[in-house]
C-alpha positions as CSV (number, residue, x, y, z in Angstrom):
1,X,87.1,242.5,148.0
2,X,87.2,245.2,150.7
3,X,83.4,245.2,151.2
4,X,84.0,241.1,151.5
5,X,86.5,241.1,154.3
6,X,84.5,244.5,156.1
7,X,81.4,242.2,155.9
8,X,83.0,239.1,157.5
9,X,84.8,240.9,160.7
10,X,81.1,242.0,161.0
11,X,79.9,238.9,160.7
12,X,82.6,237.6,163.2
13,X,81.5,240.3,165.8
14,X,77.9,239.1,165.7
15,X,78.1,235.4,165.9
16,X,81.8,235.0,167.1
17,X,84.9,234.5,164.9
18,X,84.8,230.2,165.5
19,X,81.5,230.2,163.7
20,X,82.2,232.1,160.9
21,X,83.9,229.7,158.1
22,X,86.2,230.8,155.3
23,X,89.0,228.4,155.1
24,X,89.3,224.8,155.2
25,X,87.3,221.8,154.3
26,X,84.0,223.2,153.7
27,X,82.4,220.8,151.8
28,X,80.0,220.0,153.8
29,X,78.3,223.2,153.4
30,X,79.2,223.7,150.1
31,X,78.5,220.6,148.2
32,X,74.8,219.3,148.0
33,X,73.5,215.6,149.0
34,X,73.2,214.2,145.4
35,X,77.0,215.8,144.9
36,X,75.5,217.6,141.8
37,X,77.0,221.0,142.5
38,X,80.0,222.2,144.5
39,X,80.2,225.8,145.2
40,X,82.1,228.3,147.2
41,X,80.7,230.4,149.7
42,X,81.9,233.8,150.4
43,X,81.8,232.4,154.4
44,X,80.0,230.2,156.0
45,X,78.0,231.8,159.1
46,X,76.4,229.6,162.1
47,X,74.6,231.8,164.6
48,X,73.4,230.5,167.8
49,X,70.3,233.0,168.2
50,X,67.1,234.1,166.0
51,X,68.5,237.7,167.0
52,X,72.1,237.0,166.1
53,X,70.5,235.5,162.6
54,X,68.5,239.0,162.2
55,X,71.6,240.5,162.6
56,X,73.5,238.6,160.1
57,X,70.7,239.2,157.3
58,X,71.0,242.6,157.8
59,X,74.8,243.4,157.9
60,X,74.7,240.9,154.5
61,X,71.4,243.0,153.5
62,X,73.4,246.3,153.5
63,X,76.5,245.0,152.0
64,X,74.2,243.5,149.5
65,X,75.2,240.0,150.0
66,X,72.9,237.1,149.0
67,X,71.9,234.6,151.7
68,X,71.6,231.2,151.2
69,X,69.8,229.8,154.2
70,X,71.0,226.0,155.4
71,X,70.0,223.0,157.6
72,X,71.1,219.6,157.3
73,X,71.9,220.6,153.4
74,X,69.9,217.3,152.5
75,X,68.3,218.9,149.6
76,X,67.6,217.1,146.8
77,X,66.9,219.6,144.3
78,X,70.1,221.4,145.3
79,X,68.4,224.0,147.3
80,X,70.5,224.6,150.0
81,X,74.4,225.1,149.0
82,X,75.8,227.7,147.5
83,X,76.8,228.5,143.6
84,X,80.3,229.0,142.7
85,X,80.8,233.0,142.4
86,X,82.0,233.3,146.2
87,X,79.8,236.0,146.9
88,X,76.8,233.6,148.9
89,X,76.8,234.0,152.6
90,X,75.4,230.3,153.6
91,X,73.4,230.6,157.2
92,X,73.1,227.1,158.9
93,X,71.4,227.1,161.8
94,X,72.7,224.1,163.0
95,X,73.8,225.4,166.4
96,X,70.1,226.5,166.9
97,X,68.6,223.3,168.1
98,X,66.7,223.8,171.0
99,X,63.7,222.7,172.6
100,X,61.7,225.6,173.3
101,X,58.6,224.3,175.1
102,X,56.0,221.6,175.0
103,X,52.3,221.5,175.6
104,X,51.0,218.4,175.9
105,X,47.2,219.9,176.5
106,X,47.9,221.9,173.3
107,X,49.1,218.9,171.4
108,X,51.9,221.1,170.3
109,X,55.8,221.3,170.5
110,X,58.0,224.4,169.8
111,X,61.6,223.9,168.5
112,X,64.1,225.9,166.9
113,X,64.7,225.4,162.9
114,X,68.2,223.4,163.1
115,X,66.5,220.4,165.4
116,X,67.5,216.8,164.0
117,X,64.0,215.7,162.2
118,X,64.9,212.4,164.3
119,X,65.6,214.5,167.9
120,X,61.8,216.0,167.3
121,X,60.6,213.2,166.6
122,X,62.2,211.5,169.9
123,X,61.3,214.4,172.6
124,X,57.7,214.0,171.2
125,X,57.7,210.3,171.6
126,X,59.5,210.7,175.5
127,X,56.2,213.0,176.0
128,X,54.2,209.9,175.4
129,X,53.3,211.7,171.9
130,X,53.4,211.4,168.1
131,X,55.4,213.9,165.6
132,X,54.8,211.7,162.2
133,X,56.7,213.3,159.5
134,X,59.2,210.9,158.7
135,X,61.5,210.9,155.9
136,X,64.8,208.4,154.7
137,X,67.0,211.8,156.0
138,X,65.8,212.0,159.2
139,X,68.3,211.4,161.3
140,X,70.4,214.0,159.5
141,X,67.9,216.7,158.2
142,X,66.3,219.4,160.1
143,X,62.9,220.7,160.7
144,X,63.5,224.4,159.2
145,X,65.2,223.1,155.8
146,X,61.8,220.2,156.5
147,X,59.1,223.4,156.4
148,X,61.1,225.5,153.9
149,X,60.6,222.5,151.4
150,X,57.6,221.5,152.6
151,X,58.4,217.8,153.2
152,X,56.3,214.9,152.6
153,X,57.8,211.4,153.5
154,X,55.9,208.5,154.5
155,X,52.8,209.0,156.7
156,X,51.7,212.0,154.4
157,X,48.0,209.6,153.7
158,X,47.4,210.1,157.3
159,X,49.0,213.5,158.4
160,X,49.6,215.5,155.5
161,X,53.0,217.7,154.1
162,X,55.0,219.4,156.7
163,X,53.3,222.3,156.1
164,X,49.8,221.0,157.8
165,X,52.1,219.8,161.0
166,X,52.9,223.1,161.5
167,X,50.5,225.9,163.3
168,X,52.9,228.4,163.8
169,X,56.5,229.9,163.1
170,X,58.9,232.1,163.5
171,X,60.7,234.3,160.5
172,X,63.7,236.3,160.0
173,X,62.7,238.9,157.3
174,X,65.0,239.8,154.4
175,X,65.1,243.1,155.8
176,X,66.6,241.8,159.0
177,X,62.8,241.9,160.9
178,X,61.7,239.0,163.2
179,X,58.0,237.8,162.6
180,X,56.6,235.9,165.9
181,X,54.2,233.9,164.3
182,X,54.7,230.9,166.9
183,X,51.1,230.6,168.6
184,X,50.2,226.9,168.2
185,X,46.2,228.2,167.1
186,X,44.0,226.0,165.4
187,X,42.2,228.8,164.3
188,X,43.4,232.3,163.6
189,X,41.9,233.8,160.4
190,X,43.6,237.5,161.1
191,X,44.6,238.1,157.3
192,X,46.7,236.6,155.0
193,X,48.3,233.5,155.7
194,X,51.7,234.2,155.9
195,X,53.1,230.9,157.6
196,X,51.5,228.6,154.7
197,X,53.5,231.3,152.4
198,X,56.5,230.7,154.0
199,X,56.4,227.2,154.2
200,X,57.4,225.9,151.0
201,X,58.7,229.2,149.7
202,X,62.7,227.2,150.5
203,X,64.3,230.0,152.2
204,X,63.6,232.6,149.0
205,X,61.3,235.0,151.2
206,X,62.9,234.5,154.5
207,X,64.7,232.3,157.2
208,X,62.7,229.9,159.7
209,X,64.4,230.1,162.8
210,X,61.7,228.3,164.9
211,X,58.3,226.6,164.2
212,X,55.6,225.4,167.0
213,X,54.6,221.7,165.5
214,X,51.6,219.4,165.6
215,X,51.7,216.2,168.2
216,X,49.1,213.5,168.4
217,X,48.6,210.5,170.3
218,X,51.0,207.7,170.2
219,X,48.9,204.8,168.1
220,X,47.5,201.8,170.8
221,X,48.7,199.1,168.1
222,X,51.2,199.7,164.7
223,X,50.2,197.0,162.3
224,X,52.7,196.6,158.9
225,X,52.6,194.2,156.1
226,X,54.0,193.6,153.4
227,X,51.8,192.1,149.9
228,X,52.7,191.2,146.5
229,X,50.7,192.6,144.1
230,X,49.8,191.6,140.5
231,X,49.9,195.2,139.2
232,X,49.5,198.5,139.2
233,X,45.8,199.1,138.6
234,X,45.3,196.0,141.7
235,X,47.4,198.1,143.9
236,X,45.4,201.2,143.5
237,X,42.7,198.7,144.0
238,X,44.2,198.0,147.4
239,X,44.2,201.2,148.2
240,X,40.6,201.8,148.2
241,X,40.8,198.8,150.0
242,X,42.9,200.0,152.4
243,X,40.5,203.1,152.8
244,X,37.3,201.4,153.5
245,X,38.7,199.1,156.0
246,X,41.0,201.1,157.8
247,X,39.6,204.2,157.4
248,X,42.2,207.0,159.4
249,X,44.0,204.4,160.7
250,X,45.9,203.9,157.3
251,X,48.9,205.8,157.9
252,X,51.3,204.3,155.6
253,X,51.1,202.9,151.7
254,X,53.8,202.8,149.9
255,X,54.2,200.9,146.1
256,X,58.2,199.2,144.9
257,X,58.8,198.3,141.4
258,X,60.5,194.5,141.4
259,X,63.4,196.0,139.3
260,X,63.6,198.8,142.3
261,X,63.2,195.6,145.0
262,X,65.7,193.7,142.7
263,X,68.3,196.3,143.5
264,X,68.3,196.2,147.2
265,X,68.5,192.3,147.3
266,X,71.1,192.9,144.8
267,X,73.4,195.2,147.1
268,X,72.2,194.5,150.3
269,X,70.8,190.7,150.4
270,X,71.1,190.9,154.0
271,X,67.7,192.7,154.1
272,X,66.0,189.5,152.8
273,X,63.4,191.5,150.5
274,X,59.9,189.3,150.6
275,X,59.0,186.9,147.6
276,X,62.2,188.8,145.7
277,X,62.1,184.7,144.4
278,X,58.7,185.7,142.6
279,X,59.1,186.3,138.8
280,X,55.7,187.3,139.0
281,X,55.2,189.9,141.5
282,X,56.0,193.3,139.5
283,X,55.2,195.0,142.9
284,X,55.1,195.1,146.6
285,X,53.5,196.9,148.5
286,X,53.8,198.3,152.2
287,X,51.0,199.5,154.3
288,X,50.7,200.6,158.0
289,X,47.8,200.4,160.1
290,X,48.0,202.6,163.1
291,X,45.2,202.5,165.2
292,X,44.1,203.7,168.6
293,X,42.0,200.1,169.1
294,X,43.8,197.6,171.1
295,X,45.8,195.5,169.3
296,X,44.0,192.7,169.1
297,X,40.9,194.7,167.4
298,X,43.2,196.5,165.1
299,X,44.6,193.3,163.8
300,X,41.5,191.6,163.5
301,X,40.8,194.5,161.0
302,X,44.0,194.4,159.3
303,X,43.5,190.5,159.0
304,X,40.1,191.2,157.2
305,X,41.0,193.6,154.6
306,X,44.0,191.4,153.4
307,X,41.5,188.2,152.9
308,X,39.3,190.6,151.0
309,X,41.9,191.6,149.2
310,X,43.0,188.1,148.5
311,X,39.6,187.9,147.1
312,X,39.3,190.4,144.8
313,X,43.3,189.2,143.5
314,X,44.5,192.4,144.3
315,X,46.9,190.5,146.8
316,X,48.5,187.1,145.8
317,X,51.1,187.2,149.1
318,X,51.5,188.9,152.0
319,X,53.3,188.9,155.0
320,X,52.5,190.8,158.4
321,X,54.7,192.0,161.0
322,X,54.6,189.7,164.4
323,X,56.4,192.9,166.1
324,X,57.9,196.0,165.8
325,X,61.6,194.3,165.0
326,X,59.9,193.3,161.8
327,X,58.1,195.6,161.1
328,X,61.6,197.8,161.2
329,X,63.1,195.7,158.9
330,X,59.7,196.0,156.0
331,X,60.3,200.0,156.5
332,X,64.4,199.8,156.2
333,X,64.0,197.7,152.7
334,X,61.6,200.4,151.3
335,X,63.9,202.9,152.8
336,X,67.2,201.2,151.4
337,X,65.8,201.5,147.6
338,X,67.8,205.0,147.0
339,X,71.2,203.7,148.2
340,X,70.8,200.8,146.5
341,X,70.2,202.5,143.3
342,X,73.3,204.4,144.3
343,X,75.2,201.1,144.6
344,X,74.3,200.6,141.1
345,X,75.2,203.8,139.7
346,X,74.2,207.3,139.0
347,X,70.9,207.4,138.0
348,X,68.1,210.2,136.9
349,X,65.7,210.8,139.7
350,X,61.8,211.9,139.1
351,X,60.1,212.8,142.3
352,X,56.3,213.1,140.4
353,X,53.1,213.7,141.7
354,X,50.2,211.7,139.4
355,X,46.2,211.6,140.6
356,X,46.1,208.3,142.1
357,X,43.4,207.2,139.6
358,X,45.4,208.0,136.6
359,X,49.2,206.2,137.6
360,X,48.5,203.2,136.6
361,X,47.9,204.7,133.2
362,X,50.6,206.8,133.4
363,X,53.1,204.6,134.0
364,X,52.0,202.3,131.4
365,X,52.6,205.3,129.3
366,X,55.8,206.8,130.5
367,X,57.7,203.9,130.1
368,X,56.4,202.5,127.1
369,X,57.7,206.2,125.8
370,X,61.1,206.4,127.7
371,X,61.7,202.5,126.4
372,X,61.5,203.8,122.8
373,X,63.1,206.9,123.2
374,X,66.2,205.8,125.1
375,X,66.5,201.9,124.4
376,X,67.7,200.0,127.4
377,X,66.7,202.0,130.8
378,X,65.9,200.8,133.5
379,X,63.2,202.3,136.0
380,X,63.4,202.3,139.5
381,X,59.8,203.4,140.3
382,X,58.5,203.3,143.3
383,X,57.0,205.9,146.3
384,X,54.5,207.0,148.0
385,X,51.3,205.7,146.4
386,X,48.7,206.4,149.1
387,X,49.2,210.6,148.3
388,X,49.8,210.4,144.9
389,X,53.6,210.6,144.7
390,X,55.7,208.3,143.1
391,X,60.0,208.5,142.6
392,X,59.9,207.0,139.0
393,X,64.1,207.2,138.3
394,X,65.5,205.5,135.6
395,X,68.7,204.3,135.3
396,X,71.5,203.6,133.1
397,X,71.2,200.4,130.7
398,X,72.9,197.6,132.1
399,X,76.8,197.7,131.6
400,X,76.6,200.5,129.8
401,X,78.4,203.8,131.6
402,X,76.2,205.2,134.3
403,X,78.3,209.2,134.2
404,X,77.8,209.3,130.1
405,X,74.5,208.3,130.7
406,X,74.0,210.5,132.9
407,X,75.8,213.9,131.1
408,X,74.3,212.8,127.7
409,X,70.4,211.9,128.1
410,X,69.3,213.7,131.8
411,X,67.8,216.6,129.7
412,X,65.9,214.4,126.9
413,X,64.8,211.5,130.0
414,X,63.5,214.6,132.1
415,X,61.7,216.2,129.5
416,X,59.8,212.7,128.0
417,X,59.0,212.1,131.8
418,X,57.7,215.8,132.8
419,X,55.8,216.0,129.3
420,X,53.9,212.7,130.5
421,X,53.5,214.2,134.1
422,X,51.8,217.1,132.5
423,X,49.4,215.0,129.9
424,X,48.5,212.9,133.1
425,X,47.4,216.3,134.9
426,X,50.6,215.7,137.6
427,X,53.4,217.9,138.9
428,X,57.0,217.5,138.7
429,X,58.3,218.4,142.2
430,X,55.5,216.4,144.1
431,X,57.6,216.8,147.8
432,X,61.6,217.5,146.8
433,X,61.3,221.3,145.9
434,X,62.3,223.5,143.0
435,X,65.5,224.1,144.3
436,X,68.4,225.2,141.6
437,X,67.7,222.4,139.0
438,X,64.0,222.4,138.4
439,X,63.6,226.2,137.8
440,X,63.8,226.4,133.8
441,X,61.2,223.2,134.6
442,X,59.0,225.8,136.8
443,X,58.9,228.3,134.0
444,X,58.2,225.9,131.1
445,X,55.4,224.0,133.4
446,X,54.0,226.5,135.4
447,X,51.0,229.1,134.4
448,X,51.9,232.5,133.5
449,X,49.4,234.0,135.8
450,X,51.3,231.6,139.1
451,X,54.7,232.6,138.0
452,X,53.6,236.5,137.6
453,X,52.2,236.2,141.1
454,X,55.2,234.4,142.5
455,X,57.3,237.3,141.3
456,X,54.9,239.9,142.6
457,X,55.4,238.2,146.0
458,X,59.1,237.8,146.0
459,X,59.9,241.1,144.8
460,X,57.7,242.8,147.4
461,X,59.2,240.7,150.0
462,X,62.7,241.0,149.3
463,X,63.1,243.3,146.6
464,X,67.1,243.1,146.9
465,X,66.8,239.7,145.3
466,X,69.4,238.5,148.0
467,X,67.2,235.5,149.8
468,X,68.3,232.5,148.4
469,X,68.6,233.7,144.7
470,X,68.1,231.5,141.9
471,X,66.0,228.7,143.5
472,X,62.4,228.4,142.9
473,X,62.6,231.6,140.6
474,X,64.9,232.7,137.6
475,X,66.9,235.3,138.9
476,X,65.2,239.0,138.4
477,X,67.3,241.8,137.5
């Protein structure tokens, strides 16, 4: 206990004594999004500087005090909070969220690690440019916790992860050492990459503090609509569809179970979900055309692939946007399928990655084997269908108690769906993250060889153990 209190006057006389947090309401540092875990935190620390965060690693460094780095704590995967032995220092860097330059010849924008997702997105778009990682979060998750995890979102079929919308960041060390990585090059093949191995690595091998970021033009025309489709194999169909008539311009494709759809016009009928009516439409689908034709080229485009889609009856109804009002309120009914499935109680969440050519398969198969293993679930599947990914959560039978459900078959429903994942050829944690509750997942699913490299790298990075200890990796004694 000594050590504890030396260690937070120090940490007072670095970052001030209003910004470091031992008393109080602190749950919103300690307690992940999904509310899985609450912890306690020996303090929680909020410098203002990448030099006042070097010097917080390395007081807690020499008083051997694990870090667990912070942004928005929107982690899924509880990644970001603290566990509950009080001895975790929590870093947010929420107060850093500044603007540090923009090149608009460069295509590139520098920001500090606890910029809102939705502020980037906004200076880019005030610059007449484009920053397209976009996530459900975004107004409340940042861009460090959004490269630490590696994000994906929605526009991944166009753009790609977080981690290829990044050229360049900057790293607080576990050692307390500041890597300047933050030249927005295109090119730079001067030894290993060490930014691609820090992004994704979710703050186990050292902080972000700031990261120089990928713009691109703003799109001449933003086409959406929205189609009912007759399966899953027809919209994989549209897809390839989608590809040969759009070509780049396809920035969007996203697939929605009816029972998923079913449970936003169930909670939130106000969102008027299209041909919800339609007993026959086990899926919708939403795609996104952005283009740099004018308009009226783009749409003529848009209009032909639906009609051949029509065609080939892998579309029997579809409705397109007449403006961006609309084509809001397509985007906020996909986006409203997680709190709807909160509305309706706890649930299990998947977030899978499948090859595109084998899900249809797959999720024949996965739910004919969860239907017979736990009789009466329910599954919200739905996701990103363009790169692969889908969210295929299943919830409680109907009426029955969504918390038992929840403490008594989570461990059997994960294991039937990650055992199906892995026959398919897929991955567990397609864009979520390890975190703390996928690790004994990691180990059983992951090659020996990867995991005996993964340790090589984090023990030779921080060999104290102390950054962010028991996510991604079992803790190493």
């Amino acid at each position: 206990m000594p050590h504890s209190i030396e260690l937070i006057e120090q940490l007072r006389r670095i970052v001030g004594a209003a910004h470091v947090l031992t008393e109080g309401d602190l749950s919103a540092y300690e307690q992940d999004w999904r509310r899985r875990r609450i912890g306690k935190a020996l303090a929680v620390v909020r410098p203002a500087t990448t030099a006042e965060v070097a010097a917080v690693v390395k007081a807690c460094a020499k008083a051997n005090a694990p870090i667990v780095p912070q942004g928005g704590n929107t982690s899924l995967s509880v990644g970001s909070t603290p566990d509950g032995s009080g001895r975790e220092v929590v870093l947010n860097l929420g107060r850093m969220n500044a603007v540090r330059a923009i090149d608009k010849d460069n295509l590139t924008l520098t920001v500090e690690a606890g910029c809102i997702l939705q502020n980037v997105q906004t200076t880019a778009d005030k610059a007449g440019l484009l920053f397209p990682l976009s996530l459900a979060a975004e107004g409340s998750c940042t861009i460090g916790g959004n490269l630490a995890s590696n994000a994906g979102g929605t526009q991944v079929v166009r753009y790609g992860n977080a981690r290829e919308l990044c050229l360049g960041l900057e790293v607080v060390t576990p050692q307390g050492e500041i890597w300047d990585g933050l030249r927005g090059l295109r090119k730079d093949n001067t030894g290993y990459d060490l930014r691609n191995l820090l992004i994704g690595s979710e703050g186990t091998l050292g902080i972000i503090t700031a990261a120089t970021l990928k713009l691109f033009p703003q799109p001449a025309a933003r086409l959406t609509a929205w189609a009912a489709v007759p399966s899953m194999e027809q919209a994989v169909a549209l897809l390839g569809l989608a590809h040969q008539h759009l070509g780049a311009g396809l920035t969007g494709f996203e697939v929605m179970g009816q029972f998923a759809l079913q449970l936003v016009n169930k909670h939130m009928p106000q969102l008027r979900v299209p041909f919800i009516d339609q007993a026959d439409v086990p899926y919708g689908v939403l795609l996104e055309n952005s283009d740099s034709e004018s308009e009226d080229h783009a749409r003529a485009r848009f209009e032909a692939l639906l009609e051949t889609a029509f065609e080939a009856g892998c579309v029997t109804d579809a409705v397109v946007a007449e403006n961006l009002t609309q084509a809001h309120n397509l985007w906020h009914i996909r986006e409203s399928i997680p709190l709807a499935q909160a509305e309706e109680g706890l649930n299990i969440k998947h977030d899978i990655s499948v090859p595109i050519s084998r899900i249809p398969a797959f999720v024949v198969y996965a739910q004919a084997l969860l239907e017979s293993e736990v009789p009466g679930v329910r599954l919200v599947n739905f996701g990103h269908l363009g790169d692969g990914n889908l969210h295929f959560n299943v919830q409680a039978p109907e009426g029955g108690d969504a918390k038992a459900f929840l403490r008594d078959q989570e461990e059997h429903v994960n294991a039937v769906v990650y055992r199906a994942v892995a026959d398919f050829g897929g991955s567990f944690s397609a864009e979520h993250g390890v975190g703390a509750l996928k690790v004994a997942t990691l180990e059983q699913y992951q090659s020996p060889v990867a995991l005996s490299l993964m340790r090589a790298i984090k023990n030779a990075i921080d060999p104290q153990q102390l950054m962010n200890p028991g996510r991604i990796l079992e803790n190493q004694d």
